[in-house]
C-alpha positions as CSV (number, residue, x, y, z in Angstrom):
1,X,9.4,27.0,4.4
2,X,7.2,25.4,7.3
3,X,8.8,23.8,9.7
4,X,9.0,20.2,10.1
5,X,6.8,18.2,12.7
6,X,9.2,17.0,15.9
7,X,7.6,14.1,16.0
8,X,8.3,12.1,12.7
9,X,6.9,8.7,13.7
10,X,4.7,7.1,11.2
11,X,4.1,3.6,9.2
12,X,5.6,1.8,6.7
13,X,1.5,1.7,4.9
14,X,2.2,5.5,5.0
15,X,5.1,6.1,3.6
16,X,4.3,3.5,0.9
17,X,0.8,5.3,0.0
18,X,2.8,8.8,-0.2
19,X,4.7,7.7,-3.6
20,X,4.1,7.7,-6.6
21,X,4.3,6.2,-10.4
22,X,7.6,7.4,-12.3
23,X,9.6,8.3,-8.7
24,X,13.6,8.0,-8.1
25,X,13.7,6.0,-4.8
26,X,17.2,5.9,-3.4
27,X,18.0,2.7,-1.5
28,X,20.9,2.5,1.7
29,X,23.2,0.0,2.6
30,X,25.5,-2.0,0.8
31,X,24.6,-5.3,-1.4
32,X,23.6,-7.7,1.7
33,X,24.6,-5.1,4.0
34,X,21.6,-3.0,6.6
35,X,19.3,-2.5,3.7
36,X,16.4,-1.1,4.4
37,X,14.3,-4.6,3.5
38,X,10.7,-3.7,5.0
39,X,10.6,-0.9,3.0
40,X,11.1,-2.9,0.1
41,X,9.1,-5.4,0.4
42,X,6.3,-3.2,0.6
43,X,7.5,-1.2,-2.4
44,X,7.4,-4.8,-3.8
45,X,3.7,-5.7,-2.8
46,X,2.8,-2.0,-3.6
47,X,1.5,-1.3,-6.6
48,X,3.9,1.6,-7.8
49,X,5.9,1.5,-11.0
50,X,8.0,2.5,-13.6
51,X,10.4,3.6,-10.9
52,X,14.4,4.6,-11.1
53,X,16.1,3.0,-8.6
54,X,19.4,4.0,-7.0
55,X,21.2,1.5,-5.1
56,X,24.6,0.0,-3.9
57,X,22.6,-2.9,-4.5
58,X,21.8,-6.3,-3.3
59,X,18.1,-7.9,-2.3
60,X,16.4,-4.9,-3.0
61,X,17.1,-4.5,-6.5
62,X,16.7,-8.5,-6.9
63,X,12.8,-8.1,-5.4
64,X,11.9,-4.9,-7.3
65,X,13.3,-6.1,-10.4
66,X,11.2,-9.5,-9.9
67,X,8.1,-6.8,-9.5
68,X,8.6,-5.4,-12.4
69,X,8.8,-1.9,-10.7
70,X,12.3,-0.5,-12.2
71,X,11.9,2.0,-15.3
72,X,15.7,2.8,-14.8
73,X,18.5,1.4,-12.4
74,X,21.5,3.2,-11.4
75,X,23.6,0.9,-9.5
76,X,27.3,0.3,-9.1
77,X,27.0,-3.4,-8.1
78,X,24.7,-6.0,-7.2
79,X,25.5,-8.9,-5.0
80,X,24.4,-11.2,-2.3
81,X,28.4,-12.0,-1.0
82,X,27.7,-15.2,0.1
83,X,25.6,-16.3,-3.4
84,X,28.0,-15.3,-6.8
85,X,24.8,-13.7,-8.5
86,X,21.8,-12.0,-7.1
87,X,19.4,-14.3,-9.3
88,X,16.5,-11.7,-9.8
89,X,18.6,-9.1,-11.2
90,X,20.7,-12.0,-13.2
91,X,17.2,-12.8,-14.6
92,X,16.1,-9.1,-14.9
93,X,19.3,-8.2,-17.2
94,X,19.6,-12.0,-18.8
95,X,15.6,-10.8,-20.3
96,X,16.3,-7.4,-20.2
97,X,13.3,-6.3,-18.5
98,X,15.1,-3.3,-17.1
99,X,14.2,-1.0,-19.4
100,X,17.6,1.3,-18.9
101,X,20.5,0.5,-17.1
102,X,23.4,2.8,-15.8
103,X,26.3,0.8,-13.9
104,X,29.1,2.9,-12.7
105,X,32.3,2.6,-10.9
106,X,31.5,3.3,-7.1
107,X,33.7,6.1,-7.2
108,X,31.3,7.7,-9.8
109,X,28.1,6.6,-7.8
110,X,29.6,8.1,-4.6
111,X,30.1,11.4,-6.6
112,X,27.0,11.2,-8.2
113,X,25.4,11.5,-4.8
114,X,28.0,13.7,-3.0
115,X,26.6,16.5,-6.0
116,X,23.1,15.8,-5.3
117,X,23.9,16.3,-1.1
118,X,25.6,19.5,-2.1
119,X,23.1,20.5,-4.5
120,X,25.5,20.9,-7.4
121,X,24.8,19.5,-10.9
122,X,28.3,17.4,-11.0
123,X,31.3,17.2,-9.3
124,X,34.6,16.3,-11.2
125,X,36.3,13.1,-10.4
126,X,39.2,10.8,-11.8
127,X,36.9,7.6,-11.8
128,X,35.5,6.1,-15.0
129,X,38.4,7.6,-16.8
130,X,39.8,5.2,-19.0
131,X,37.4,2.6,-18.4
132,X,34.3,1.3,-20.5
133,X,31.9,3.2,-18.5
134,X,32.1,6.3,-20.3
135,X,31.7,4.0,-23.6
136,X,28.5,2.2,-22.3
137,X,27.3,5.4,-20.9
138,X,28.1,8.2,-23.6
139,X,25.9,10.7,-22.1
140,X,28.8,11.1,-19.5
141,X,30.7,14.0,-19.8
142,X,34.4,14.8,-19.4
143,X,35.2,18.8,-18.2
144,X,39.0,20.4,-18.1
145,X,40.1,21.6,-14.5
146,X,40.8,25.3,-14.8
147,X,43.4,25.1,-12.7
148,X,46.6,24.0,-14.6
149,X,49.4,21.9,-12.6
150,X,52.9,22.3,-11.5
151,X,53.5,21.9,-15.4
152,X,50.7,23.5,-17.0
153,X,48.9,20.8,-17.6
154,X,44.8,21.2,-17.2
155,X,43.8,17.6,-16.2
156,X,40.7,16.2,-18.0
157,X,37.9,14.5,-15.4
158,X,34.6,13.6,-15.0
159,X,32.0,15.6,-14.9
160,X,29.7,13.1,-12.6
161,X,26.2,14.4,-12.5
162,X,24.2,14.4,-9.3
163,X,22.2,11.6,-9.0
164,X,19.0,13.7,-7.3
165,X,16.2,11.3,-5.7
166,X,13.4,12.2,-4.9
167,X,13.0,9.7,-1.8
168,X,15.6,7.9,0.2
169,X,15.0,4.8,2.3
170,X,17.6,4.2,5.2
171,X,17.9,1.3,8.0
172,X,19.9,2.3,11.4
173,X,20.1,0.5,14.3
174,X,18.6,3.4,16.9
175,X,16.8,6.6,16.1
176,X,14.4,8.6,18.1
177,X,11.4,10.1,17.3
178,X,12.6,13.0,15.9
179,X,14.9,11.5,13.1
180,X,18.2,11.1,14.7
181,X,20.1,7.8,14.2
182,X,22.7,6.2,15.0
183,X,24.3,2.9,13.4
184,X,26.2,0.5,15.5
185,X,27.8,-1.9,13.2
186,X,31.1,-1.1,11.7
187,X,30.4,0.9,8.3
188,X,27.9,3.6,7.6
189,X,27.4,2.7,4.2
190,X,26.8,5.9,2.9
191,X,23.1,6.6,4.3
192,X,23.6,10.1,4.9
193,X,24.8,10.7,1.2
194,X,21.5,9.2,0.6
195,X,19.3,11.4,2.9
196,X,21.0,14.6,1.7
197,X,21.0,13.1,-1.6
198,X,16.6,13.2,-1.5
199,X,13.9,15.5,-1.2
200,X,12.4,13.1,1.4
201,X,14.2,10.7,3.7
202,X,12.4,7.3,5.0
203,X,14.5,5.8,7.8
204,X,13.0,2.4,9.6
205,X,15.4,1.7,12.9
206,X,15.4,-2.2,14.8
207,X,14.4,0.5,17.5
208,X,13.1,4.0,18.5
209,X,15.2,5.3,21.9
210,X,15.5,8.4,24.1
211,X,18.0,11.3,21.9
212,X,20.2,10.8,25.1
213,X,19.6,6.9,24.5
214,X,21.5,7.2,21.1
215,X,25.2,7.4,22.6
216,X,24.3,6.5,26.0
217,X,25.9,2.9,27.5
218,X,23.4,-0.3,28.0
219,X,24.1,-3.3,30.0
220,X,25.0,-5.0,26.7
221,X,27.5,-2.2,25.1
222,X,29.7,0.7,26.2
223,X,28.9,4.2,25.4
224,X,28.2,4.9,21.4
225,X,30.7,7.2,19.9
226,X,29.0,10.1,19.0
227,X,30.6,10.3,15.2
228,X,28.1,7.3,15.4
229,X,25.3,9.8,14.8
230,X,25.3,9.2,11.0
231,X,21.7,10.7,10.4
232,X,19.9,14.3,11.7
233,X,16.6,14.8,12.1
234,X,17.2,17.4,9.6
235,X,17.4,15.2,6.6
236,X,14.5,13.0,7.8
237,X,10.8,13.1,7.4
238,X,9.3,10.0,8.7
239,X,10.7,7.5,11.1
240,X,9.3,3.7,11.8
241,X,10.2,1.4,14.2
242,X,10.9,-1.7,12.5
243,X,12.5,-5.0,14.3
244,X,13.9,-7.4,12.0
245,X,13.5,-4.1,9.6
246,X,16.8,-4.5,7.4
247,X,16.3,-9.1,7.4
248,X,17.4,-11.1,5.6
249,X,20.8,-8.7,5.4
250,X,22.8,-7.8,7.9
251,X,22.2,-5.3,10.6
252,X,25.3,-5.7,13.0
253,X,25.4,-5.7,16.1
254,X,21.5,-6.6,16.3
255,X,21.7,-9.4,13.5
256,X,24.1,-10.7,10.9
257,X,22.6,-11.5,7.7
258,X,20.3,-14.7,7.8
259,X,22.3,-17.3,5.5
260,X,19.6,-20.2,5.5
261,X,17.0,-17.5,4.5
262,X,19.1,-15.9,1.9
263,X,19.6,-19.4,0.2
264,X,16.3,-20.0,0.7
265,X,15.2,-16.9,-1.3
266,X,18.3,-17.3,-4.0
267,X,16.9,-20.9,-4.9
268,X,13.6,-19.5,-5.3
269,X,14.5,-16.8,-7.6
270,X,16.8,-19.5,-9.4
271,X,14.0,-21.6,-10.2
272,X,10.6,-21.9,-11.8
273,X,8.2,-19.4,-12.0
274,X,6.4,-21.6,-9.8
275,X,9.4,-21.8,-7.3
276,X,9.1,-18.3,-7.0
277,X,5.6,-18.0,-6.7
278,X,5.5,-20.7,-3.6
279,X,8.4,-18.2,-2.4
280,X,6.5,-15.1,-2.7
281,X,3.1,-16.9,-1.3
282,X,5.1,-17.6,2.1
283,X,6.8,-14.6,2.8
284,X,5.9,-11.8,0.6
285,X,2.0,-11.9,0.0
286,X,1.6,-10.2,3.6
287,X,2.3,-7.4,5.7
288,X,5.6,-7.1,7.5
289,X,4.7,-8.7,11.0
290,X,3.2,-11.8,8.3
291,X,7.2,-11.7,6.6
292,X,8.3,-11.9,9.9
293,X,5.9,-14.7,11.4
294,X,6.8,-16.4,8.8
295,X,10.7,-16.2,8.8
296,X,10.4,-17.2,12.4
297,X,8.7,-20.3,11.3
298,X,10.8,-20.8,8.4
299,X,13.9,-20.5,11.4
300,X,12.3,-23.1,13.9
């Protein structure tokens, strides 16, 4: 295996044009919570489809369901918080235009890609059992522990299979050039389970440091813990400095998620196809820095 380059900067044009038709993209964060939103949106203006899309899921799934991108979706959730019902993906199920669904418990979904990370074909767990996710999903399987207990009992679990991407796309706060990052808000969300999780990992960052610059103290915050470094260089292949990369959601301490805007988008998607299509003409027909030109309009 060749080594990989030291220097992983690149563009988001890039990284869209090295996809392709049929792919499983892996998507980071958590609903409304440091998604990796410029990567999205070009996804979303790309012309890719017939993608399976893997996601703790909030706007992302909403836009790329609205595309008409998704094949498949594997999700354990989709939700805005703040808004009951992410309205694209209410729409998307509502007309069934997903052609296959898979919702699991988030215990599952964590296993799922815990096995892929450790490049296992399942792990066992206790979630789903019980519940109607084994009944909507029958193609899940059960396996008995070896191992008896302190009765002789062999428990019965769930033989979670890995859920294997072929591409991950992450958000962190500060990375350098090389693919380390760091996150600064108060949950990793799981990224690295998504970056071990793919063959290839995507990371955009609100901005690209010094390594020593990823725990060192600014003026504006004290030393960064170094637990903080949630992401090697190992698991990435391209990195992208992206301000305002993870918008309208939240990317704490840089931003919190961008209420007005999010309403904005969720009475859009709620409306007429002609709602939508005055939506998409403002913000999504361009390139990022035109998303972002216009948001900082749309914020005046």
């Amino acid at each position: 295996m060749s080594a990989r380059p030291r220097d992983k900067s690149t563009s988001i044009e890039a990284i869209i044009d090295s996809l392709s038709d049929g792919m499983t993209i892996g998507i980071g964060g958590w609903g409304p919570r440091r998604k990796p939103m410029a990567l999205v949106r070009a996804l979303y203006r790309s012309d890719l489809k017939d993608l399976t899309i893997v996601s703790w899921g909030g706007a992302d799934v909403g836009l790329l369901a609205r595309a008409g991108k998704i094949r498949k979706l594997v999700y354990a959730f989709v939700s805005l918080d703040s808004v009951p019902l992410e309205p694209n993906f209410q729409r998307a199920r509502q007309t069934k235009s997903i052609p296959e669904v898979v919702e699991l418990d988030e215990g599952m979904f964590q296993t799922g890609l815990r096995a892929a990370a450790e490049r296992v074909p399942f792990l066992p767990t206790r979630a789903g059992l019980g519940s109607d996710v084994l009944v909507n999903n029958p193609w899940l399987a059960t396996v008995t522990s070896p191992y008896a207990d302190a009765n002789g009992h062999h428990e019965d679990l769930v033989a979670m299979p890995a859920l294997k991407l072929d591409v991950a796309f992450i958000h962190m706060n500060r990375a350098d050039v090389h693919g380390n990052a760091t996150y600064l808000g108060p949950d990793p969300y799981f990224d690295d389970l998504f970056a071990m999780a793919a063959d290839r990992t995507y990371l955009t960052t609100e901005q690209i440091v010094d390594t020593a610059g990823l725990t060192a103290a600014t003026a504006d915050s004290p030393a960064v813990p170094v637990q903080r470094l949630l992401i090697s260089r190992m698991m990435v292949d391209g990195v992208v400095e992206t301000p305002g990369g993870a918008h309208f959601t939240t990317c704490t301490p840089d931003y919190e998620r961008d209420e007005k805007f999010q309403k904005a988008y969720a009475a859009a998607a709620s409306g007429t196809d002609e709602e939508w299509a005055a939506f998409h003409d403002r913000f999504l027909a361009g390139d990022e820095a035109a998303y972002q030109a216009a948001v900082k309009e749309f914020s005046l």
